[in-house]
N, C-alpha and C positions, 0 to 999 in steps of 0.2 A: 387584595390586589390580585394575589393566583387564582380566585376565585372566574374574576373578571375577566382575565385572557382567557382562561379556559373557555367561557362563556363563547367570549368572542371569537375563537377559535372554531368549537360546534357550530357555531349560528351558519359562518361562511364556506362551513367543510364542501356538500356538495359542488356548489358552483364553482366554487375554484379549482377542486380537482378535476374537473371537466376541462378548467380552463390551463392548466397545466401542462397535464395530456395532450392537447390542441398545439400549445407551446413545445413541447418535448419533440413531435413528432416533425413537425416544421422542420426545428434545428436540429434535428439526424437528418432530414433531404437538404440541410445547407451545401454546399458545394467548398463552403470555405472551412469546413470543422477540422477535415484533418488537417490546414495548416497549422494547427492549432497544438496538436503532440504531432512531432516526427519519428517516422518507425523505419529500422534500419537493420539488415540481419546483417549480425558477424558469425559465418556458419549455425552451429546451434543456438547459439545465444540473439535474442531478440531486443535493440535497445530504442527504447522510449525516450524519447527529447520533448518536455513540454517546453512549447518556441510562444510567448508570451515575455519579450526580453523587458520591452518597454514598463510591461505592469509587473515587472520580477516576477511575472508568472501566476498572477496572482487567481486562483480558483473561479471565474465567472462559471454561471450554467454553462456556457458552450464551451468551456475547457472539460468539465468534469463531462460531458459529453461526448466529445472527440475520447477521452480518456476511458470510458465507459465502452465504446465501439472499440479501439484500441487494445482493451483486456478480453472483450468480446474473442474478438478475431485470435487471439491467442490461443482462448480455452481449447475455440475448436482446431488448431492448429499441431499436429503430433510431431510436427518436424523441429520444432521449438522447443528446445529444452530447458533452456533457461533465460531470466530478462532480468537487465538492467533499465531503472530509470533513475532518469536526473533532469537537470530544468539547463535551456539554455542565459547564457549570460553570467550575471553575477547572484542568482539567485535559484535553489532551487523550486522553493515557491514560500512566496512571503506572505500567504496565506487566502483567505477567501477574498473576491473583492467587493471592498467595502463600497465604493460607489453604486452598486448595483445592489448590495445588500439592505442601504438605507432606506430602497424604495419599499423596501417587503411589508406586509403585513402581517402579523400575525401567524396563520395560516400560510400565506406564499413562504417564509422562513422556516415552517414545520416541510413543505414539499423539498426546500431545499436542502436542509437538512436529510431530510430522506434522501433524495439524490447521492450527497456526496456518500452517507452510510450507504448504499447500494453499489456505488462502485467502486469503494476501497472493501466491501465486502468482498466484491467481483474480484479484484486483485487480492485480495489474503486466501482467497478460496482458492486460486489457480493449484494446478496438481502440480507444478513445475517451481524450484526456487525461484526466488526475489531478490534483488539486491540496491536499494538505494544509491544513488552515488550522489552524497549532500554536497552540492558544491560552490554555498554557501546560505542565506537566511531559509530556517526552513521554520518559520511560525505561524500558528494557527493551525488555517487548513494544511498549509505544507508540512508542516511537525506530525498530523495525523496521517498526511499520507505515508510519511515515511514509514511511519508505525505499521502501517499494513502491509510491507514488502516483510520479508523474512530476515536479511539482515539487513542494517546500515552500516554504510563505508560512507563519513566525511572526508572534507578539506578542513586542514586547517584553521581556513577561514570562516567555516560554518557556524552556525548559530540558532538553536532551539531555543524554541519557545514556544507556550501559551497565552499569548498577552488579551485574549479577549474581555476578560474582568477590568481590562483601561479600558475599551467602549462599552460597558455597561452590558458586556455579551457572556456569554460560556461557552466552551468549547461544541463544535454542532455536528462534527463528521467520526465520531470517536473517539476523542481524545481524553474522555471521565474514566473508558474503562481500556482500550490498549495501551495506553501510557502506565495506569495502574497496575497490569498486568507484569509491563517488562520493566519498572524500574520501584514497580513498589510503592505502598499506600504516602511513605514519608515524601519522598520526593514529589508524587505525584499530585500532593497537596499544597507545597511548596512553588509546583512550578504554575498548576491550575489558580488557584486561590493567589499568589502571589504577582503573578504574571510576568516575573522576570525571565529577561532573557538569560542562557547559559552558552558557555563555549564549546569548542567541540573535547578538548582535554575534560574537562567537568561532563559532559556528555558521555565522555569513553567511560570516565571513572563510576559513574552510578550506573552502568549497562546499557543506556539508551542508545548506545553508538557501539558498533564491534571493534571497527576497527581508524585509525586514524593517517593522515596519507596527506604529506606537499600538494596545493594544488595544480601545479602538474603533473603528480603520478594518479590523483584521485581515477581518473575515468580509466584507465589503462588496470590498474591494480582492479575493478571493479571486473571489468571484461575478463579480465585473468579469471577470476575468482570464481565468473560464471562459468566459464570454459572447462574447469577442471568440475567443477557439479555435472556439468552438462556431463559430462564422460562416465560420470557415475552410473547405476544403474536406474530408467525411469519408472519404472514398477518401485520397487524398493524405496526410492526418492516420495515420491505421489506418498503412499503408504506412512511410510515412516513420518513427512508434513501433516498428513492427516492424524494421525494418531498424537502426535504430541498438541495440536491446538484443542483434538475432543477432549484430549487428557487433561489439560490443565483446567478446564471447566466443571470435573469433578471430584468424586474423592476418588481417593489412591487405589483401591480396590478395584473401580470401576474401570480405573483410567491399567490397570495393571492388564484385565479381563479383554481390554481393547487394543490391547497390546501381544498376547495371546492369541485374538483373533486373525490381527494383521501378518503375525508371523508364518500362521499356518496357510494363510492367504498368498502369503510371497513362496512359498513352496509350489504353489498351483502355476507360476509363471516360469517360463520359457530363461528367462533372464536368471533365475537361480541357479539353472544347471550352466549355463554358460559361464555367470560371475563365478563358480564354484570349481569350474573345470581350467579352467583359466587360471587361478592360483593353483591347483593343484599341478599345473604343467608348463608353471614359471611362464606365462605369455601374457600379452593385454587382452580381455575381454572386450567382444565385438556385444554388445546391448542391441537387443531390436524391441525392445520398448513391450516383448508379450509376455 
């Protein structure tokens, strides 16, 4: 039977990814994409609302699109220092949607797949923190996205999960190896293979979740949270993100040698005599990001 999709997957490779491309490019000149995430600064901090209230937000191509433009515009953005995202309504996304996904074939389901992997790569790559604000169902696609912010902050009311294994699916934007990564082979067999839901208390307690919050302090606590990173230093911030995600992909040696590098690195920046002078002369350091 794996022999056979594979088959069928080769057979239709080129045409479809032509036809993809054709697809993609259309829906970035839509006019209506960015209704789709709302993007809103609170001074340095940058916060992402995916507005999809009706489908609880649920991942169509043109969401993971707007969402794709959205992290886009970030990277290149230096005034931005930190981002919150969370979903409006009662959901933060209750994962890919299935209507749209039942038509795929084969191959269309490997592109899409790729899609959502490229833009929660987009987001985990950003030089700048991350901070989810679950502010309630976050399963499938929406469990993986959250996985790609740096921390998560639920509600109370939140709810993870991988339930793809009830449609006969598996997880398709990440969620075999960032899940694995931050909560561990046990659990992450448990919630993959198993496909139950968990709460957000059960979430804090095996690390999937930082921190836990009323839902109405959830988006307020998050914004705080980014505001005092924001303040931190952005050289050192950038750096220090990066070294701990190459690091945990190798061994300790490697991941030590990379760590080594990055210090001698943050010496070369503008922001270490400032951050350094600034303690030494009991004041707040002023950061210019060189």
């Amino acid at each position: 039977m794996t022999s056979q999709v594979t088959s069928q997957v080769t057979r239709e490779e080129t045409n479809q990814e032509e036809t993809n491309q054709e697809e993609t490019n259309q829906e970035k000149g839509s006019s209506d994409v960015s209704d789709l995430v709302r993007s809103e600064r609170r001074g340095a901090t940058l916060l992402l609302t995916l507005n999809r209230p009706k489908a609880l937000n649920a991942l169509d191509r043109a969401t993971l699109l707007a969402l794709r433009s959205a992290v886009d515009a970030v990277a290149d953005d230096d005034a931005v220092l930190a981002l919150v995202l969370t979903g409006e309504g009662r959901a933060f996304a209750a994962g890919a949607d299935i209507a749209e996904m039942r038509k795929l074939s084969p191959l269309e389901a490997k592109a899409f797949s790729r899609l959502g992997h490229e833009t929660f790569s987009a987001l985990e790559g950003l030089r700048i923190p991350t901070i989810a604000a679950v502010n309630g169902f976050a399963l499938g696609g929406g469990c993986e996205l959250a996985l790609a912010c740096d921390w998560i902050y639920a509600s109370e009311k939140a709810r993870f999960g991988q339930p793809e294994v009830a449609l006969g699916l598996i997880p398709g934007f990440g969620g075999t190896s960032r899940l694995l990564r931050r909560v561990g082979i046990a659990w992450a067999k448990e919630m993959v293979l198993g496909g139950e839901n968990i709460d957000a208390e059960t979430a804090q307690r095996i690390a999937l979740v930082n921190r836990v919050f009323e839902p109405d302090a959830l988006l307020d606590a998050a914004l705080a949270a980014a505001e005092r990173l924001a303040a931190k230093g952005p050289v050192a911030v950038a750096l220090a993100k990066k070294v701990l995600h190459e690091g945990q992909d190798t061994d300790v040696r490697a991941a030590h040698a990379l760590e080594q590098n990055a210090f001698g690195l943050v010496f070369a920046s503008e922001d270490r005599g400032e951050g350094m002078d600034a303690f030494l002369t009991k004041r707040d350091p002023k950061f210019s990001g060189r």
